[in-house]
C-alpha positions as CSV (number, residue, x, y, z in Angstrom):
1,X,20.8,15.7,-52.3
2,X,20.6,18.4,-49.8
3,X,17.0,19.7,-48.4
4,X,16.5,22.8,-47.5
5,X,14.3,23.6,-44.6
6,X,13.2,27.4,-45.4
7,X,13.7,28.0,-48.8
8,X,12.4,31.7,-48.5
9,X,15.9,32.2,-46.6
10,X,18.3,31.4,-49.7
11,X,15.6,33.3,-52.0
12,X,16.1,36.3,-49.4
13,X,19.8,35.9,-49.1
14,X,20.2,35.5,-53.3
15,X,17.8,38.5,-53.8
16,X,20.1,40.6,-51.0
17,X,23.4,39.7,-53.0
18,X,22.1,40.3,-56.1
19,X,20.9,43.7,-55.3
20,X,24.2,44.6,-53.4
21,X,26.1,43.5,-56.5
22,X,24.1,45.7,-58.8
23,X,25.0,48.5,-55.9
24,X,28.9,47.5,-56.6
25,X,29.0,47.8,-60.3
26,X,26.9,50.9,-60.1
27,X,29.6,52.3,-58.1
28,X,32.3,50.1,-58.4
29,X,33.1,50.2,-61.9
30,X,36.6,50.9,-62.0
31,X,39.1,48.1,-61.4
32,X,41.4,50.7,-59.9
33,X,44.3,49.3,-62.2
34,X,47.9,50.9,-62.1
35,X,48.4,53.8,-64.7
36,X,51.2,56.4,-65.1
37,X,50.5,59.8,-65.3
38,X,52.7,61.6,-67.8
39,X,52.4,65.4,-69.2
40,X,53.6,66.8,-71.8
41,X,53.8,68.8,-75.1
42,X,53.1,67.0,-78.2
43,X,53.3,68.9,-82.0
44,X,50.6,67.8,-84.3
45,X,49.3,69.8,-87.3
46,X,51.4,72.9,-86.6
47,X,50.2,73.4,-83.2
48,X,51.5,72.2,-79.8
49,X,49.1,70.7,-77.5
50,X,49.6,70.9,-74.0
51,X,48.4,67.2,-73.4
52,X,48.3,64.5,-70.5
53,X,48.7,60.4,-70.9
54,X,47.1,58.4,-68.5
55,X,48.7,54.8,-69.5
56,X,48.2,51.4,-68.0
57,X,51.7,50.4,-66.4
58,X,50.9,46.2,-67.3
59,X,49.5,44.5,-70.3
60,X,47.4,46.4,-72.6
61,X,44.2,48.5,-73.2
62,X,41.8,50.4,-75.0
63,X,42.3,53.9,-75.5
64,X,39.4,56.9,-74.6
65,X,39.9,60.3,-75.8
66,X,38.6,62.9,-73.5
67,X,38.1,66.8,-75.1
68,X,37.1,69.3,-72.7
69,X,34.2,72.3,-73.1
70,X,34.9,75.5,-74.3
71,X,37.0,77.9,-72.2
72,X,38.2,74.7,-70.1
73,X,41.7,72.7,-70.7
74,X,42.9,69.5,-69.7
75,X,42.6,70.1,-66.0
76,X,39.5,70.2,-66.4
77,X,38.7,66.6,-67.3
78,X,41.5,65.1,-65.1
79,X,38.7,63.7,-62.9
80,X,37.2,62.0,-65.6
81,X,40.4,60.8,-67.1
82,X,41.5,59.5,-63.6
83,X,38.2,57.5,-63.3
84,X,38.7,55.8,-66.9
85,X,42.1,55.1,-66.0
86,X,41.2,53.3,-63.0
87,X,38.5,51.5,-64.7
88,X,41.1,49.9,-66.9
89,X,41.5,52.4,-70.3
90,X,44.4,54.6,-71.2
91,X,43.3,58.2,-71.7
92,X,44.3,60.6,-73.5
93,X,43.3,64.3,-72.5
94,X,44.6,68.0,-74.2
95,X,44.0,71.6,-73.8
96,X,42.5,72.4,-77.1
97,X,44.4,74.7,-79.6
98,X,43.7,78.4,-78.6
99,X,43.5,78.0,-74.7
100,X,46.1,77.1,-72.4
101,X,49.3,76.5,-72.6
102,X,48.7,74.7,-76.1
103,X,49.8,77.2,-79.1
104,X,47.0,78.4,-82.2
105,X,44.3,80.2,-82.6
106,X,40.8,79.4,-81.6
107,X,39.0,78.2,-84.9
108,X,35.7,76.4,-83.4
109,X,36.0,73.2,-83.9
110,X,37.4,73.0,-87.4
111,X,38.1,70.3,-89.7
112,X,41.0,71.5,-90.7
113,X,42.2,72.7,-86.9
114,X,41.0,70.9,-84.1
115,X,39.5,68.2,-85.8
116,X,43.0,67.4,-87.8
117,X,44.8,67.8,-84.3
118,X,42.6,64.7,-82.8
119,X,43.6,62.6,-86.0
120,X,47.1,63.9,-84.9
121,X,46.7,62.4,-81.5
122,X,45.7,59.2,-82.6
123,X,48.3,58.7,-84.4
124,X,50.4,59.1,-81.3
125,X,48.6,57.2,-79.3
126,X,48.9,53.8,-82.0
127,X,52.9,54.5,-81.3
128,X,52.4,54.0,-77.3
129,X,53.4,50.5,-75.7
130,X,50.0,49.9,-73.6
131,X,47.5,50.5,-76.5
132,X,45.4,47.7,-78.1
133,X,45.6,48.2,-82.0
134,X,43.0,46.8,-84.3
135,X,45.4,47.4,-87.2
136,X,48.1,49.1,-88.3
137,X,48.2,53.0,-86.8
138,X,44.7,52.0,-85.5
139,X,44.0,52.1,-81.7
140,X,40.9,50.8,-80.4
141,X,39.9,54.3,-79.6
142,X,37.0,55.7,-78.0
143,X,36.3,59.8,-77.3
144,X,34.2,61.4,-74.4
145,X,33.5,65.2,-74.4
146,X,30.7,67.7,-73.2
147,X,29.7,70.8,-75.1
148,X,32.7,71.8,-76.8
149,X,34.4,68.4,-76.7
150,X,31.3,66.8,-77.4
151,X,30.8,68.6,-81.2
152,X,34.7,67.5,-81.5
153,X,33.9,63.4,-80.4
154,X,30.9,64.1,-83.0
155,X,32.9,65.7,-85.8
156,X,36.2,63.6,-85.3
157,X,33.8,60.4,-85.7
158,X,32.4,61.8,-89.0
159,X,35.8,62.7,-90.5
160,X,38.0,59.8,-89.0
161,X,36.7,55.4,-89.1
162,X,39.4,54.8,-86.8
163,X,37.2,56.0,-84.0
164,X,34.9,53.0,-82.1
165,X,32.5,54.7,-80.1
166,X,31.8,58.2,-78.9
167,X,30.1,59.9,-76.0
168,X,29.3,63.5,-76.7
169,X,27.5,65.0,-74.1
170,X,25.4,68.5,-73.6
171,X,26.6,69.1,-77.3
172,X,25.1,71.0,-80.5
173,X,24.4,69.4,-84.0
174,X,23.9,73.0,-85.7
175,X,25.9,76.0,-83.5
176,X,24.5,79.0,-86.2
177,X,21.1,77.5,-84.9
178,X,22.3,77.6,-81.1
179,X,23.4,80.8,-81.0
180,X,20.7,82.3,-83.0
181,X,17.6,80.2,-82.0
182,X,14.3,80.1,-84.0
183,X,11.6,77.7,-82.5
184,X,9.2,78.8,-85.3
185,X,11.1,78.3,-88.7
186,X,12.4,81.9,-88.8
187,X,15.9,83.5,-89.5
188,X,16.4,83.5,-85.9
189,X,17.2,85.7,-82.2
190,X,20.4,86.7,-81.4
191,X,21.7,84.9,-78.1
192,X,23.5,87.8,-77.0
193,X,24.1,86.4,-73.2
194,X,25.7,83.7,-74.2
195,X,27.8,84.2,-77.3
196,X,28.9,87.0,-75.1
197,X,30.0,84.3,-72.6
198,X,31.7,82.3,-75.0
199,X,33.3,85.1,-76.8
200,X,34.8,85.9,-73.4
201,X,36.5,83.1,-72.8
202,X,38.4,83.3,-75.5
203,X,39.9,86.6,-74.4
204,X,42.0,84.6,-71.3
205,X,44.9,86.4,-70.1
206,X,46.8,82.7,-69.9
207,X,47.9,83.8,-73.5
208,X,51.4,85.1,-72.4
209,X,52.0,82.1,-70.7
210,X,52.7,80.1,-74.2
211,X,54.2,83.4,-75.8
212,X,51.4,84.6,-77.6
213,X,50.4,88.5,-78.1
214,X,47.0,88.8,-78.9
215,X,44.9,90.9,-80.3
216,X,42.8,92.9,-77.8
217,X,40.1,92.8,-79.2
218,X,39.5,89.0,-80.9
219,X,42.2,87.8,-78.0
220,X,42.7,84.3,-79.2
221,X,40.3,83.7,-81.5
222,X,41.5,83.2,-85.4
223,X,40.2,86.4,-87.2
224,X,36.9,84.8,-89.4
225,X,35.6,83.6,-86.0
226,X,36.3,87.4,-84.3
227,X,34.6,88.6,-87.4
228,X,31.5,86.9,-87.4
229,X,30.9,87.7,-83.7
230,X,31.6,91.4,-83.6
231,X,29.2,91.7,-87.0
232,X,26.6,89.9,-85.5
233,X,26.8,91.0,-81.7
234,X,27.0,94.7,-83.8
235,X,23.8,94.0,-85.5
236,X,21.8,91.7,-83.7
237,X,21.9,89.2,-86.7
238,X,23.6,86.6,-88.2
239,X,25.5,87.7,-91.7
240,X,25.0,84.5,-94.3
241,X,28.6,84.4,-94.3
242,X,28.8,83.9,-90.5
243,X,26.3,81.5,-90.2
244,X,28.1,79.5,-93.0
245,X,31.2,79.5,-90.8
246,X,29.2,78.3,-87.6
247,X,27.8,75.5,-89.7
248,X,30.7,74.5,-91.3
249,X,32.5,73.5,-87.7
250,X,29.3,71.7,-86.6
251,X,28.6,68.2,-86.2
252,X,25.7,69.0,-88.9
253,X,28.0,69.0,-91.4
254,X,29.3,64.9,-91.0
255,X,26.9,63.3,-88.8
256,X,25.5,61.2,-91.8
257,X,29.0,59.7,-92.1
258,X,29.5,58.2,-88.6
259,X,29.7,54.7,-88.0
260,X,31.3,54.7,-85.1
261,X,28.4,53.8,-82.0
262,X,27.0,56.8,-80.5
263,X,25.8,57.4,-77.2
264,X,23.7,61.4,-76.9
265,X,23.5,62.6,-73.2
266,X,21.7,66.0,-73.0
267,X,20.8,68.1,-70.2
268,X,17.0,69.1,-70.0
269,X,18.1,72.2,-68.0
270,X,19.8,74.2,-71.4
271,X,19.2,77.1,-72.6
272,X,22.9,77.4,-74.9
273,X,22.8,73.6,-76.7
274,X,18.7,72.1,-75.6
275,X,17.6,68.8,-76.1
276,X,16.6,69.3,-80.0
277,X,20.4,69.5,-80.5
278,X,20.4,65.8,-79.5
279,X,17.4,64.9,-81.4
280,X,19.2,66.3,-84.5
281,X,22.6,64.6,-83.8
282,X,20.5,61.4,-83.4
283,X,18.5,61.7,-86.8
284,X,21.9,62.9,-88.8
285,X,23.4,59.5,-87.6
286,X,20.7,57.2,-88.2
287,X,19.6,59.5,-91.7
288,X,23.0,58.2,-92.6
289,X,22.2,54.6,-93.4
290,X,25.3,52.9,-91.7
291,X,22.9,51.1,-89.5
292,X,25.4,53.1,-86.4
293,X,23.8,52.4,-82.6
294,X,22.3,55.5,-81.4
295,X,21.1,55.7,-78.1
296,X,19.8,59.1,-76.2
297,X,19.9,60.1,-72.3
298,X,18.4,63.2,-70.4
299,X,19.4,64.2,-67.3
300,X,18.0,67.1,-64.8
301,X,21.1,69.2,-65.7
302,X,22.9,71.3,-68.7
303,X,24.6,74.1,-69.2
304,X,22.4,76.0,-66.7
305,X,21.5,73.2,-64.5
306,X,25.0,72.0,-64.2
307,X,25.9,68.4,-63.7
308,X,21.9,68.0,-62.1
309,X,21.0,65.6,-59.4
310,X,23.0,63.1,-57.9
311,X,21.4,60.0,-59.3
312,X,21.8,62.0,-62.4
313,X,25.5,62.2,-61.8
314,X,25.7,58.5,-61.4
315,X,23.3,57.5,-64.1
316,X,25.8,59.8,-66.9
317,X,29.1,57.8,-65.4
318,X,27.1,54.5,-65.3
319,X,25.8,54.7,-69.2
320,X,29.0,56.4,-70.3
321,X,31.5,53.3,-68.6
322,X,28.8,50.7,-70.0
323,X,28.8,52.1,-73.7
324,X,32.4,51.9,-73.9
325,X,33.3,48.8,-72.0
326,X,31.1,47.0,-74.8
327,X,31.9,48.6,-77.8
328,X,35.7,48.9,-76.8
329,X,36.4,46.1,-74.1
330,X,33.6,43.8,-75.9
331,X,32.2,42.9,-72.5
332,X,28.6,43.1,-71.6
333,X,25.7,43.0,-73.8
334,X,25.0,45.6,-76.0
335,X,23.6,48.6,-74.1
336,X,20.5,49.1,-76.7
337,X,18.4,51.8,-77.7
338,X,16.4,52.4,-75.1
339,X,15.6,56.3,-73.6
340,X,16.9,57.0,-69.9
341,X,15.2,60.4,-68.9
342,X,14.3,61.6,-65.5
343,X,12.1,63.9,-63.5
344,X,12.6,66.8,-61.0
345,X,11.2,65.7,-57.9
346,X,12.3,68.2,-55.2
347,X,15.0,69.8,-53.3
348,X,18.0,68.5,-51.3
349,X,19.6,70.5,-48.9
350,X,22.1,67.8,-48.1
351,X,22.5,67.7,-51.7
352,X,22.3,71.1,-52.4
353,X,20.6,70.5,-55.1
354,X,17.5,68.8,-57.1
355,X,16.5,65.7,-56.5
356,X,15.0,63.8,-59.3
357,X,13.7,60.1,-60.4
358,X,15.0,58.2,-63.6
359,X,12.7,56.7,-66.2
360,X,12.9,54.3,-69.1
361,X,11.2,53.9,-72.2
362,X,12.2,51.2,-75.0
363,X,13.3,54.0,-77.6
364,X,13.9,57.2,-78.4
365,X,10.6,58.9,-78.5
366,X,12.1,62.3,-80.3
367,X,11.2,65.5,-79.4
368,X,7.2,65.4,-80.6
369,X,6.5,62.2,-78.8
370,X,5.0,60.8,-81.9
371,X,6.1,57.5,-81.7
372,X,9.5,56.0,-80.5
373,X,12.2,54.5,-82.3
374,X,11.4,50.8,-81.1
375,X,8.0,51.4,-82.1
376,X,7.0,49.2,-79.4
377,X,6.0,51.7,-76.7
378,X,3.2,53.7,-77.2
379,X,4.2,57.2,-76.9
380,X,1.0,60.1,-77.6
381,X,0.0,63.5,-77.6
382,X,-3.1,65.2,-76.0
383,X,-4.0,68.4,-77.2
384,X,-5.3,71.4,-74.7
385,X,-7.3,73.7,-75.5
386,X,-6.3,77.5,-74.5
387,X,-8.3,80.7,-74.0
388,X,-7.5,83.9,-74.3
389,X,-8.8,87.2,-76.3
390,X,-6.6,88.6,-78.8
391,X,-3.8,90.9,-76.9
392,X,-1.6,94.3,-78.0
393,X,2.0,93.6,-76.4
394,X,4.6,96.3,-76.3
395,X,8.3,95.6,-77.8
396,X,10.3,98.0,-75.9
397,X,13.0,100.2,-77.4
398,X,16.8,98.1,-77.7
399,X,15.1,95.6,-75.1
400,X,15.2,97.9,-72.0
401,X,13.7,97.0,-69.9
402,X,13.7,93.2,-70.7
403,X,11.8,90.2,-69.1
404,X,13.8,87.9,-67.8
405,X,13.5,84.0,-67.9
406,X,16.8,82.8,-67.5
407,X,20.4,83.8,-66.5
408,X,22.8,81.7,-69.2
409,X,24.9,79.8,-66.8
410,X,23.5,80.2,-63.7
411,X,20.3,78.1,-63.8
412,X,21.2,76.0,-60.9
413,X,22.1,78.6,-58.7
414,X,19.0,80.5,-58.9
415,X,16.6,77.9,-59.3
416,X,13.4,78.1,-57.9
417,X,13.5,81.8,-58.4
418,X,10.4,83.9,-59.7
419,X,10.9,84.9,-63.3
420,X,10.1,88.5,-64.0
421,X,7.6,89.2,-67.0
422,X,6.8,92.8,-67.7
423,X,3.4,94.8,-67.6
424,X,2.5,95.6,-71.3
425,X,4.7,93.2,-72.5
426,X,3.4,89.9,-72.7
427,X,0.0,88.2,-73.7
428,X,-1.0,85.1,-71.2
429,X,-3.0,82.4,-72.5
430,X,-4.1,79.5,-70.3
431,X,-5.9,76.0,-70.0
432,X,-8.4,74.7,-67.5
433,X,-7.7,73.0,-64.7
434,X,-6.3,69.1,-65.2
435,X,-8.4,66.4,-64.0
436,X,-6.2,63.9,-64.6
437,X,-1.9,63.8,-64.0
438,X,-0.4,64.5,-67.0
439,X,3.4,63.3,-67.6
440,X,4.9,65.3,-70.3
441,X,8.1,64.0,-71.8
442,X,8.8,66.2,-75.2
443,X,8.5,69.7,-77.0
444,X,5.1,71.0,-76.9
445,X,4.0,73.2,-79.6
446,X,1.1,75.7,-80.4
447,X,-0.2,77.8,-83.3
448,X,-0.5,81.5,-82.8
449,X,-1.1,84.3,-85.1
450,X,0.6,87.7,-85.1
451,X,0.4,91.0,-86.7
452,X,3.1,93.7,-86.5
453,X,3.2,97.4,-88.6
454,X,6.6,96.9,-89.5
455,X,6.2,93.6,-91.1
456,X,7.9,92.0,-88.3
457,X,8.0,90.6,-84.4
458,X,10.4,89.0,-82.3
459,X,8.9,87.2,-79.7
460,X,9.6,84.6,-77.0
461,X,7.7,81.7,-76.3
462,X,6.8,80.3,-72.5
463,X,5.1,77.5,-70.7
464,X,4.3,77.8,-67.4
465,X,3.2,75.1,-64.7
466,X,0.2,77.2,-62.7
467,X,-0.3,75.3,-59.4
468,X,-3.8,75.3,-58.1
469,X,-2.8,78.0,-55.6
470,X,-1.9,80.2,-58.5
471,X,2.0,79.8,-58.3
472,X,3.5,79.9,-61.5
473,X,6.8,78.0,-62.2
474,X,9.0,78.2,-65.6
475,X,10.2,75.0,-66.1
476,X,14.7,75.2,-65.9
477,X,13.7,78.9,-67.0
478,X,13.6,78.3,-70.9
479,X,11.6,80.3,-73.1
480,X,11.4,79.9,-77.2
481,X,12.7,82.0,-79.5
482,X,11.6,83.7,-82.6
483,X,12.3,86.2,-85.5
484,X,8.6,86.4,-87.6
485,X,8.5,88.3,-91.2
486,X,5.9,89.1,-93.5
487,X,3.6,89.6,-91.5
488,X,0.7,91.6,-91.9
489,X,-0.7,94.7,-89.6
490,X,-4.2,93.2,-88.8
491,X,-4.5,90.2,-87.2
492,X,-7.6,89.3,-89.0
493,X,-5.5,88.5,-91.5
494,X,-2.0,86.9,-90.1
495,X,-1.8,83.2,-90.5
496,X,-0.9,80.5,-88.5
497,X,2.4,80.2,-86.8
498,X,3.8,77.0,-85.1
499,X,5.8,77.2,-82.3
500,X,7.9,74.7,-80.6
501,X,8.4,75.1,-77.2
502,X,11.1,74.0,-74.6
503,X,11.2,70.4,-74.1
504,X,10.2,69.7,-70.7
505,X,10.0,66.2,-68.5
506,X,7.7,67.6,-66.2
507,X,4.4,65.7,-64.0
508,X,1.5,67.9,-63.6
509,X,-0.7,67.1,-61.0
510,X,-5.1,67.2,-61.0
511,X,-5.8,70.9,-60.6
512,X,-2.8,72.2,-62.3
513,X,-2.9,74.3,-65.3
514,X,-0.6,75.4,-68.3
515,X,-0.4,78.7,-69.1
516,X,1.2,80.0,-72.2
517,X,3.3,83.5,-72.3
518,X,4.3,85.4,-75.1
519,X,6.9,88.3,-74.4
520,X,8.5,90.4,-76.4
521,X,11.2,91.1,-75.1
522,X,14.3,88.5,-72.8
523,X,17.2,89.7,-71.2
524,X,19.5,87.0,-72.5
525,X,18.7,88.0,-76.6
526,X,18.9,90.5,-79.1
527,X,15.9,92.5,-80.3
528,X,14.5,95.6,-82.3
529,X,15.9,98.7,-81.7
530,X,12.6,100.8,-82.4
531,X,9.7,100.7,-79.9
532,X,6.7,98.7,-81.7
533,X,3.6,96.9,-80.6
534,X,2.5,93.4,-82.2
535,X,-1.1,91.8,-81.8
536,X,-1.2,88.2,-80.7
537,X,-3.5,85.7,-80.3
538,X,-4.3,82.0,-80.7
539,X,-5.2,80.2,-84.0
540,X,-8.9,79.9,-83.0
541,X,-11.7,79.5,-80.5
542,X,-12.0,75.1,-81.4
543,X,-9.9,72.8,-79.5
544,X,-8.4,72.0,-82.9
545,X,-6.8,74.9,-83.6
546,X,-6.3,76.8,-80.4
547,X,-5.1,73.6,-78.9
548,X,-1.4,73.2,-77.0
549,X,-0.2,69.8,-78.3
550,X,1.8,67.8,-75.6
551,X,3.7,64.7,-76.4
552,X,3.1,62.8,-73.2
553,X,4.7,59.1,-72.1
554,X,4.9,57.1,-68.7
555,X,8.1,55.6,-68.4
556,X,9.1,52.7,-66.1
557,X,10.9,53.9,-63.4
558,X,14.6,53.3,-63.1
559,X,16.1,52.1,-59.0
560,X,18.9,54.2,-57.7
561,X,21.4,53.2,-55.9
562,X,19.7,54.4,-52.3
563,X,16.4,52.6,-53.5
564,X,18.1,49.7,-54.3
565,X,19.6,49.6,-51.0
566,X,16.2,50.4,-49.4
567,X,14.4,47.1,-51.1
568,X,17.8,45.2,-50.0
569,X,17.4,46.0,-46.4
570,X,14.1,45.9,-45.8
571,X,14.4,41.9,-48.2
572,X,17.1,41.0,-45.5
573,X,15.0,42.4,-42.5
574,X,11.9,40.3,-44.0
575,X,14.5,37.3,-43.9
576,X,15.9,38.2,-39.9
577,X,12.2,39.0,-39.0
578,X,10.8,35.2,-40.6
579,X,13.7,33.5,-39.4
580,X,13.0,34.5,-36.4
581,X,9.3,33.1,-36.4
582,X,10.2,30.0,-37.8
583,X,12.6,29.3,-34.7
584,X,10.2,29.9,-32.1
585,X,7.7,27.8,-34.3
């Protein structure tokens, strides 16, 4: 039997190799196996989709679906689809019915359009040579998709058992609630910036290209969805019968019925789909008593923040190839429940970009940080008490001029940026200095009280970070929304209001303070026509009631790739440097 002299050496040079081999399969996923690239038309359910087939050339493989976001086409995933390819899967990617150069209309995400056009594809991909079949005209079928494609992974695995495992990501549960937010239980704030985005894209010019005239002024968009936009972008609110449509094409409507493993990844930088889309998604699916995994990621980025750091970038790919290579390939254990969130950290010029560090908690800890879904990790909430006297705030007339918080789809470009609140029109309410850190991890909420002459107020919602130099920073730019009735016109006698606000993942350091705006008026939503001035204030003078709740959690932190490398280095150096010692000893 051999002995070894140093065994610190072979501990040094296992430790090395294992750290460099969680390096390669952070980054070395793929297998880079041989697939054929082939386009082309296929008809399904009426319509013909513009569509492209990425199939293994030798043996046999599982097949991922890939839907792109709204406005997009296949192009647009053919990066991801290449990377799955590689990795070992044939994909599957289309231009969605109503863009492109794939014929229809544009009906939202359907059941009876889009959705039935997935169940389409699937059948033809249980006809193709190189795709493992777990029965008859059943492929062993996985579908990826952000914002628009995510809702379609979400509603095709409510509709359709054939379907494995999904990975909808930056995604709604409820789009009537997305587009007409309410943080406090109301009816509800016109989005107007962004349904106005997402209207737009829907007026492409590509429609000559697949011989389509359409109408000027709903472009491609089937007529009940053209409807319920130009009612409610006329009004400012929602009809009934619009916001039945927008629920009737959202995940809300099936996510009780999917069995099929479902991983949530949602970006913390959103002001169109925010995390409390996720948190829905994830209580539909588990509400539905089919025991489906569910597991939930954050990252630094949305649909403001784009694709956010570049760990974050890596982290999405990395949990997105795990989640199907087990619940597809059957390799590797299973993934889990556990909660994968990070944290801002700074700025990267090299990046151009944030800069952020990951965190882990054993569960799910939802949005209020009340407890996690493990129940093993202790997950609280600290209440803050505010101050502030109660405060007259003018609504201007039609929103002009309007504070401004965010810009919907430009987030990452101009972060870092001052927001602009109004004189007159916003009441600040604030906390004392911290003497301790505080990591929040959540939605905080807060009671208020308001009174308004006409009965009602529209209001939006704001946490600041005040830095001890008086600095104030919106967190990703995200204020709450809400549409308040019944109200009375004294504030003596206006009862308490609950407001959730943005869900942060945000350290604040000793000396840091939180300070709470209400505004009434945002650039980016709809509001009164008619000039009117609200009262506000908190609930009440105690801690109790005029107390900001924050759901607060230390998770353990997650290595990247560079620290990884980092400990390996400086593990091998140890090794070189000891070595060294031991041979002059």
């Amino acid at each position: 039997m051999p002995v070894f002299r140093h065994p610190w050496r072979w501990l040094a040079v296992a430790t090395v190799a294992v750290l460099f081999g969680g390096l390669g399969f952070w980054y070395l996923t793929g297998s880079d196996a041989d697939h054929k690239v082939t386009a082309q038309h296929i008809d399904v359910n009426g319509v013909s989709l513009d569509t492209s087939w990425y199939a293994q050339t030798s043996g046999k493989a599982p097949t991922v679906l890939i839907a792109h976001g709204f406005g997009g086409s296949k192009d647009s995933v053919d990066a991801s689809a290449r990377e799955l390819a590689a990795h070992g899967y044939n994909v599957l990617t289309w231009t969605a019915r109503g863009f492109g150069r794939s014929g229809g209309e544009i009906h939202l995400g359907a059941r009876d359009y889009e959705v039935r056009d997935a169940q389409g594809l699937i059948d033809w991909v249980a006809t193709r040579a190189s795709v493992i079949l777990d029965g008859p005209g059943n492929p062993r079928l996985g579908v990826v998709g952000g914002s628009y494609g995510g809702a379609l992974a979400l509603n095709l695995a409510g509709v359709d058992s054939r379907v494995d495992a999904i990975v909808p990501q930056i995604t709604y549960n409820d789009l009537s609630r997305a587009l007409q937010p309410d943080t406090a239980g109301g009816s509800g704030v016109f989005s107007k910036a962004w349904s106005g985005v997402l209207f737009g894209a829907g007026l492409a010019p590509e429609s000559s290209r697949v011989g389509i005239e359409a109408d000027p002024q709903c472009g491609r968009f089937a007529r009940d969805v053209c409807d319920a936009f130009l009612d409610t972008a006329t009004t400012g609110v929602a009809t009934e019968k619009s916001t039945r449509l927008l629920r009737s094409v959202s995940p809300v409507e099936v996510g009780g019925r999917i069995s099929a493993p479902t991983l949530l990844i949602q970006g913390i930088a959103d002001s169109l789909f925010p995390p409390v889309e996720a948190d829905a998604n994830a209580a539909a699916i588990r509400a539905g008593g089919k025991s489906t995994p569910v597991r939930v990621a954050w990252f630094s980025g949305g649909h403001d923040g784009g694709a956010g750091s570049e760990a974050d970038a890596e982290r999405v790919k990395f949990l997105t190839a795990q989640w199907l290579d087990h619940y597809l390939r059957h390799t590797g254990p299973a993934p889990g429940e556990s909660f994968t969130y990070s944290r801002v950290t700074g700025v990267s010029v090299q990046e151009r970009g944030v800069t952020t560090t990951g965190y882990k908690l054993s569960g799910y800890p939802g949005l209020t940080g009340s407890s996690d879904t493990s129940g093993a990790m202790p997950v609280s909430t600290i209440a803050l008490a505010l101050t502030g006297e109660p405060q007259r705030i003018a609504s201007p007339p039609d929103r002009t001029p309007a504070a401004i918080s965010v810009l919907p789809g430009l987030g990452s470009l101009v972060r870092g940026l001052a927001t602009m609140e109004l004189d007159g029109q916003h009441a600040i309410f604030e906390s004392e200095p911290l003497v301790d850190p505080l990591d929040m991890l959540g939605t905080p909420r807060v009671r208020i009280k308001v009174a308004s002459p006409t009965g009602e107020a529209t209001l939006f919602a704001k946490l600041y970070d005040v830095g001890p130099n008086g600095q104030a920073t919106l967190p990703n730019g995200l204020a709450s929304p809400m549409r308040l009735t019944g109200l009375p016109a004294s504030i003596e006698q206006a009862q308490a209001v609950t407001v959730s606000l943005p869900a942060v993942s945000l350290r604040l350091d000793v000396g840091h303070r939180l300070r709470l705006v209400l505004a009434t008026s945002d650039q980016a939503y709809a509001g009164p026509v008619e000039p009117v001035v609200y009262t506000v204030a908190l609930l009440g003078s105690q801690v109790d009631q005029a107390a900001l709740v924050v759901p607060v959690a230390q998770g353990t932190p997650l290595a990247s790739a560079e620290s990884v490398l980092l400990i390996a280095l400086a593990i091998l150096l140890a090794a070189i440097i000891l070595g060294v010692g031991a041979t002059v000893v």
